[in-house]
N, C-alpha and C positions, 0 to 999 in steps of 0.2 A: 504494500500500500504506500503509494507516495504521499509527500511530508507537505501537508498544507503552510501556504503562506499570507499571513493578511500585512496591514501596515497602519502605524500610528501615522496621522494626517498631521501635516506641517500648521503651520501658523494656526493652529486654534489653541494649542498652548505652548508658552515661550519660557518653558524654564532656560534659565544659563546653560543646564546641564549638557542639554539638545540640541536646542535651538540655533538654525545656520542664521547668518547677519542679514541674509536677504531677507529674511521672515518677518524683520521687524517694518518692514516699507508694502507686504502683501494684504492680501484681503479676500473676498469673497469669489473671486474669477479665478486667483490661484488655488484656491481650495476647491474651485470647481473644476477647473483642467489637469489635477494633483486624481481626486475621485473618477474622472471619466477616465483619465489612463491607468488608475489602477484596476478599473472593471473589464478595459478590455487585455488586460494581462493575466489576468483570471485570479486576482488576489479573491482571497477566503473571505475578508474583510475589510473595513474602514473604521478605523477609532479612533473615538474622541472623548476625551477626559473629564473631569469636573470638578470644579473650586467654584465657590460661588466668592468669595472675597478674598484678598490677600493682605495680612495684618502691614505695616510698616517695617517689621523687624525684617521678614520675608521678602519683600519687594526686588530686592534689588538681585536675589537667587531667583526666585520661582517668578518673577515679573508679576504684572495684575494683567494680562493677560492671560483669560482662557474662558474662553466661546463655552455656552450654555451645550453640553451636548446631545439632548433631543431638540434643538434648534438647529444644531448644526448637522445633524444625523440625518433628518426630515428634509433640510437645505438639498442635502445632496444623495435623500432616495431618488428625489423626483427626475434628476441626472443621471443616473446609474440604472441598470437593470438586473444583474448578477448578485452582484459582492454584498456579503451581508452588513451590518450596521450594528457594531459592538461601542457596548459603552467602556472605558477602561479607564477608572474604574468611576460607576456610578458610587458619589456618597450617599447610600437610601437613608442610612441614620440622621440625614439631614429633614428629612421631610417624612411626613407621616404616610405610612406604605399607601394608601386611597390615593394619593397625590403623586407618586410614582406609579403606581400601577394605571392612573388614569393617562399622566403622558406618554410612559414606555407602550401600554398598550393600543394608544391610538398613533402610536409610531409604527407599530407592527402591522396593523393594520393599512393604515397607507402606501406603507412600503410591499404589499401583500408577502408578510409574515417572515421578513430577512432582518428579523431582532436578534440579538444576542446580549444578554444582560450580565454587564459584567460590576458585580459589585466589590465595596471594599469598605473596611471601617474609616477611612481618611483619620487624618496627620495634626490639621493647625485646630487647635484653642481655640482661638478666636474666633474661628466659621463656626464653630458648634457653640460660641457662650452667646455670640450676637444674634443668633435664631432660635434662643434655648433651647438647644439639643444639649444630650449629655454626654460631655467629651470622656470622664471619668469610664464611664461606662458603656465607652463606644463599642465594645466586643459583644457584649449581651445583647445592646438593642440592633447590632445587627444581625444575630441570632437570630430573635425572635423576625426582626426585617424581614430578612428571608423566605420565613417560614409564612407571613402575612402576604407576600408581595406570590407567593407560589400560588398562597388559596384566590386572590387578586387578578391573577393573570391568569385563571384556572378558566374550565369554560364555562360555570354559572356567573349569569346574570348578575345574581345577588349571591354576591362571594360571602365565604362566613369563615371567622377567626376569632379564636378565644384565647386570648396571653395576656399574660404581666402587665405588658404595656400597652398593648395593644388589641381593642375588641370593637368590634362589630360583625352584624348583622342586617338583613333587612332592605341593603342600601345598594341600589342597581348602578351599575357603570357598562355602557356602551361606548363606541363599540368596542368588542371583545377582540383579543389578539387575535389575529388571524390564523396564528399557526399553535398545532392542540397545545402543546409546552415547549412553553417560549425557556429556548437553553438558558440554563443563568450560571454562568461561572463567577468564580469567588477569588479575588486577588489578594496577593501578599504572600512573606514567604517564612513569616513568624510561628513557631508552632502552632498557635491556636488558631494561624489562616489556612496553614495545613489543614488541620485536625477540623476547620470548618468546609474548604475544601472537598475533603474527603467522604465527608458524610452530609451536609447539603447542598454540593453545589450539582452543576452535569458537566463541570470543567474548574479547571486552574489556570490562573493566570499570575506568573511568580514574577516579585519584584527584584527583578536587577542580579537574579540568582548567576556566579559567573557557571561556564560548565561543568568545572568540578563539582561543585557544590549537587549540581540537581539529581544525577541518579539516586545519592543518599534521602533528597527531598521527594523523588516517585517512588524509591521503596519504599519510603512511610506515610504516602498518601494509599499507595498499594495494601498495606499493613493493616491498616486504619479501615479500608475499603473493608477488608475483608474479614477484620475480625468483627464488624456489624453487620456483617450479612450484606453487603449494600453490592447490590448489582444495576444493571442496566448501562448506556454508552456513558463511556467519561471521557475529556479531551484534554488533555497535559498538553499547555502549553511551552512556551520557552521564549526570550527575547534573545537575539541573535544580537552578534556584535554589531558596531556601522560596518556598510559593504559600499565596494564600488565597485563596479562592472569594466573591467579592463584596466589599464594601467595607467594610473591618473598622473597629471604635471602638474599637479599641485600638492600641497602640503593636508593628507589628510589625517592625518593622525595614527600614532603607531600602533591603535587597539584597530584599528579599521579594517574588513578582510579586504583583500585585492587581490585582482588576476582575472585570467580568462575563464569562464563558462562552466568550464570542468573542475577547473582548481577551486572554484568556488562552489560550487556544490560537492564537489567530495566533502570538501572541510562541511557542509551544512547538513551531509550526507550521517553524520555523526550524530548529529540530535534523533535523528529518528531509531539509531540503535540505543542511544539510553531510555528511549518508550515515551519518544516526545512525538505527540501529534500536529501537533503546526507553531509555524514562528513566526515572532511578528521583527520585520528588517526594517531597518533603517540605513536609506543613502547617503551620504555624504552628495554634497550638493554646493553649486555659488549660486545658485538662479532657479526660477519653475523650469525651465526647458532642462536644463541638468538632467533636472530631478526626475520628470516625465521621461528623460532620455532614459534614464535609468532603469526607473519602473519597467519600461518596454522593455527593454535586452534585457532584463531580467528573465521579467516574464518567456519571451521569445527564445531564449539559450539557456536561461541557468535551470529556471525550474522547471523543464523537458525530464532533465539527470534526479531530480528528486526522488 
């Protein structure tokens, strides 16, 4: 079985960490020409992140840039026809799961049924005191998250959930996701994302794991799987190092893979024997046309070999 590939979408968020120089002068037409050439390269995916504020301490690492992403997902179903529309990662503990379940599911619907919900407990303080959510205890209420946003996206009308924090009954939301269960993968790469991971999600999505690290991290989602009985499809992600398609004259950084078509899927050829099902690449780039250049030879030479 060959190794799916999706990709995080430029310019809707600008951390330092990532983020190419051209990204800070783009906008809406590059995110549109960035999505139409990833759909006809046959990526798995398009994601896009979410912060809804960024404190002052943070500013100047994680920018206050980063695009709403069921606005920006919706933006660019209606451009695309393939490629599904992963959130990575949705903060649900932000928002009460009726409120998520109402917009991811009339996302799903739109798009006729290419959601992938990709949740996580998120990081900053501040985002979760200024919309009193609770940061303290951002693990538990995205536990229960989860487990509210599954009965939510499920296919009655009138969803029903009874927890801790969250209960209802009685209260109809149309329309319903298009697709019977909407996959929801679970990010991070903490043992209790794992250990969340493993027994609610239908996928992992690991933060920043290098590739030593993640066999040890699939044997213990495997582990985990299994000593709960928990069966059905799971899809183990991976985040790939940056790539560039050929031999670049430019300076792109010594973690970057590079080379021709073959050399670069061999080396990518490796994630899928530690029981990784698809990864999400990132190009190294100075422009959109780069970048779409990229995505294309990709698509077209590298992931033929996958």
């Amino acid at each position: 079985m060959s190794l799916a590939y999706g990709i995080q979408l430029p310019v809707q968020s600008q951390s330092t960490i990532y983020a190419e120089p051209w990204e800070a002068a783009a906008g809406p037409e590059d995110l549109l020409a960035v999505a139409r050439a990833a759909d006809r390269a046959g990526f798995a995916y398009l994601a896009s992140c979410d912060h809804v504020a960024i404190p002052r301490r943070l500013a100047s690492a994680m920018s206050t840039v980063w695009y709403d992403p069921v606005a920006t997902l919706a933006f660019l179903a209606a451009a695309t026809e393939r490629t599904r529309l992963l959130s990575h990662v949705a903060v649900v503990g932000l928002r009460h799961p009726l409120l998520s379940a109402k917009q991811y599911a009339t996302l799903d619907h739109l798009s006729g049924g290419r959601l992938i919900l990709g949740v996580g407990a998120g990081h900053v303080r501040e985002e979760f005191e200024v919309l009193g959510a609770d940061f303290e205890r951002r693990g538990a209420v995205l536990d229960e998250s989860i487990d509210a946003l599954r009965a939510a996206l499920g296919p009655d009308e009138f969803p029903e959930h009874h927890g801790k924090l969250y209960d209802f009954e009685g209260l109809g939301q149309r329309p319903r996701p298009a697709q019977d269960r909407v996959p929801l993968w679970v990010g991070g790469s903490s043992p209790a994302a794992l250990r969340r991971a493993a027994l609610k999600g239908d996928g992992w999505l690991p933060q920043g794991d290098p590739r030593d690290r993640l066999p040890a991290q699939i044997a213990r989602i495997r582990e985990l799987r299994e000593r709960a009985g928990t069966s059905g499809p799971f899809t183990v992600g991976a985040i790939a190092e940056p790539l560039y398609v050929g031999a670049p004259r430019w300076d792109v950084g010594r973690r970057t893979l590079t080379g021709g078509p073959q050399e670069l899927a061999e080396s990518l050829r490796a994630y899928r024997a530690m029981g990784v099902d698809q990864i999400q690449v990132r190009f190294r780039s100075r422009g959109r046309t780069e970048l779409t250049d990229q995505i294309a030879a990709f698509g077209a030479e590298v992931a033929p070999q996958l």
